[in-house]
C-alpha positions as CSV (number, residue, x, y, z in Angstrom):
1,X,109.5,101.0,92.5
2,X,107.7,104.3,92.6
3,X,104.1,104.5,92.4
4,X,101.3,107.4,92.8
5,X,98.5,107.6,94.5
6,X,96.8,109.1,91.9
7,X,98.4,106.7,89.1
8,X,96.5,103.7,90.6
9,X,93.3,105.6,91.5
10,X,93.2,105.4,95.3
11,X,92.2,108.5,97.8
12,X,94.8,108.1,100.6
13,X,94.8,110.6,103.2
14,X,97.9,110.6,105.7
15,X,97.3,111.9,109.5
16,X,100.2,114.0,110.7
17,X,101.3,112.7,114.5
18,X,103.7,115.8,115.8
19,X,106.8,114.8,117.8
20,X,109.1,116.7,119.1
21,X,112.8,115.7,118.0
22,X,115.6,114.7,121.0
23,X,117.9,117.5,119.3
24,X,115.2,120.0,118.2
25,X,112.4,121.8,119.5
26,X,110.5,122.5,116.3
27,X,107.9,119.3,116.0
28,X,108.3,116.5,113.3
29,X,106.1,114.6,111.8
30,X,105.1,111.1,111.6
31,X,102.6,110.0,108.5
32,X,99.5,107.4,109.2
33,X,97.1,106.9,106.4
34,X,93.8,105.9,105.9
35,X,91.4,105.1,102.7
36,X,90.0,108.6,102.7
37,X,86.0,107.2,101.6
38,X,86.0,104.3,104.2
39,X,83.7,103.6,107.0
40,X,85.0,105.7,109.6
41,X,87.7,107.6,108.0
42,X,86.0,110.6,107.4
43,X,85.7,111.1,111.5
44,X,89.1,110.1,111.5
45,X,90.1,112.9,109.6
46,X,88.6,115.3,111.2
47,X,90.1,114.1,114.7
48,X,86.9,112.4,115.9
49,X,88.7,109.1,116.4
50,X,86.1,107.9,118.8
51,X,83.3,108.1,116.9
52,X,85.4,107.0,113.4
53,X,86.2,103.8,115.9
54,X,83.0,102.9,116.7
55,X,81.8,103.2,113.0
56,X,84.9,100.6,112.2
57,X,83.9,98.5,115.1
58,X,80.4,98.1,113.6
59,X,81.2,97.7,110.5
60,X,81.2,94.3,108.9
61,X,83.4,94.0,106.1
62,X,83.0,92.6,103.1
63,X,86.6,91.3,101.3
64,X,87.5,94.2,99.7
65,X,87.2,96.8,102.7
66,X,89.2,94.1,104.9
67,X,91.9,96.5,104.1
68,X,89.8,99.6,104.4
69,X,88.9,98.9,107.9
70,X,91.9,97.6,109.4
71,X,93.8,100.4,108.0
72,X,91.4,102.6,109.8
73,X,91.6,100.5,112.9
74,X,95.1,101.0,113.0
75,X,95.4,104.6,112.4
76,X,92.7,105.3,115.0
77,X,94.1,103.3,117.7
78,X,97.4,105.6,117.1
79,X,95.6,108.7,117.2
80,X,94.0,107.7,120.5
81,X,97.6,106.4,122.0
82,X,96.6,102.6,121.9
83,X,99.9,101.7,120.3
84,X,99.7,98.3,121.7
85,X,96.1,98.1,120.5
86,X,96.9,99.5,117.1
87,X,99.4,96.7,116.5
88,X,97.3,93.8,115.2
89,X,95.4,95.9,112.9
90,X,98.3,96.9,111.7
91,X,98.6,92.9,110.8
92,X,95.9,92.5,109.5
93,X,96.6,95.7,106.5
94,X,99.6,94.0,106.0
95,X,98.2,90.4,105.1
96,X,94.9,91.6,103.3
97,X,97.7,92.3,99.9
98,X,100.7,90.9,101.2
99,X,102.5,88.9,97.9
100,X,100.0,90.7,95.4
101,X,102.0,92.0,92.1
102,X,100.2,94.5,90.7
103,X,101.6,98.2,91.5
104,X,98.0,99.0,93.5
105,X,98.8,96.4,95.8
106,X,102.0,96.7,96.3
107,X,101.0,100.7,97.0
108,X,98.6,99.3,99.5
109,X,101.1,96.5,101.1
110,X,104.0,99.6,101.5
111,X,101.1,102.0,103.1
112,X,100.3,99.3,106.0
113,X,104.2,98.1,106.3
114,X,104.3,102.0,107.0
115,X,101.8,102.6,109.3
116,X,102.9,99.4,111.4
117,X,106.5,100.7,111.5
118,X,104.7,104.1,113.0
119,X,103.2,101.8,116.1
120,X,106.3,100.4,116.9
121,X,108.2,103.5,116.9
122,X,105.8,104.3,119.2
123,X,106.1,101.4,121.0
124,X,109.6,101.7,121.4
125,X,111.0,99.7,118.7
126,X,113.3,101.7,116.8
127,X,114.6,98.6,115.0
128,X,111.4,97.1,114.1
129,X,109.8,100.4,113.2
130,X,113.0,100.7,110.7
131,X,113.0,97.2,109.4
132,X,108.9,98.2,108.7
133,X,109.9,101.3,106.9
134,X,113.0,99.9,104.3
135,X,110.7,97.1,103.6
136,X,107.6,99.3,102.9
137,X,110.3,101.5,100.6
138,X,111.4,98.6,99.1
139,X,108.0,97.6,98.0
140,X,106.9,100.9,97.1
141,X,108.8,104.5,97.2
142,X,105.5,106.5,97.9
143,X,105.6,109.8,99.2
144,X,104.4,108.5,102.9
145,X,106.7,106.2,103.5
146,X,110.0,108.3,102.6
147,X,108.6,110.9,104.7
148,X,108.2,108.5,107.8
149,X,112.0,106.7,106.5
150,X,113.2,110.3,106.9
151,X,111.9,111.3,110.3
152,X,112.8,108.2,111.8
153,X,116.5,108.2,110.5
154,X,116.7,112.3,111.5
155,X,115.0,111.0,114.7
156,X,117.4,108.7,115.3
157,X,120.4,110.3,114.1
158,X,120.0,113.0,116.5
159,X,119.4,110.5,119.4
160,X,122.7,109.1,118.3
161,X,124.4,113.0,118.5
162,X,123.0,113.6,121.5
163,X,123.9,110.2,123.0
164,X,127.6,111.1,121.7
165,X,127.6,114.8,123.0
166,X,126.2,113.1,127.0
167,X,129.2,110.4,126.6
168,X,132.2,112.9,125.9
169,X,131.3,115.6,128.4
């Protein structure tokens, strides 16, 4: 399934994360997003992640910004290199509309599967971080997500190349 952002209404903005390729030198990028009107992501955005953190930290959520917040949580704790930090916020994105039908949630569910499968990548786990990013496709074929699909299988492709090229010389 293939929804928009602007179909259902919401104000997503994704973070770019730069990292260099094994088998290039021109940067790639990694998407992270956050609920663009949410406590927090508006310093987020502009690259004040500490300040956007301690807003998040403060902030006591009602139901609905449950999702809000720990998708901010988790993209900030990225952006400041706390992958393993970043992790159960992550979790938390993911349950908040995990199961829910309707295309918004699903949009929402695919987003957090998403950024999760950024943090591990980050963490190391290329096999997590792909399981994270077929599942969040498989929920929702968003612009974010096939962008982050598509670095991590060029990322990982060339690792593979290069891996090859090392073993026969």
């Amino acid at each position: 399934m293939k929804t928009s952002s602007k179909k259902i209404g919401l104000l997503l903005t994704a973070l770019l994360i730069s990292f260099n390729s094994v088998a290039e030198t021109k940067p790639l990028r990694l998407k992270l997003a956050v609920v663009e009107y949410a406590t927090g992501s508006k310093e987020i955005i502009k690259g004040d992640y500490a300040h956007g953190l301690k807003k998040l930290e403060k902030a006591q959520p009602s139901k609905r910004a449950k999702f809000d917040i720990a998708t901010g949580l988790c993209a900030a704790k990225v952006m400041t290199r706390e992958f393993e930090k970043a992790k159960p916020f992550c979790n938390q994105a993911i349950d908040v509309y995990k199961g829910r039908t309707s295309s918004k949630y699903q949009y929402l569910t695919s987003i957090a599967y998403s950024n999760r499968g950024v943090v591990r990548f980050k963490l190391g786990d290329a096999i997590g971080a792909t399981d994270d990013l077929k599942l969040a496709a498989s929920i929702d074929e968003n612009s974010i997500v096939m962008s982050n699909l598509d670095f991590l299988q060029t990322h990982l492709d060339a690792a593979v190349n290069q891996s090859l090229q090392v073993a026969s010389e």
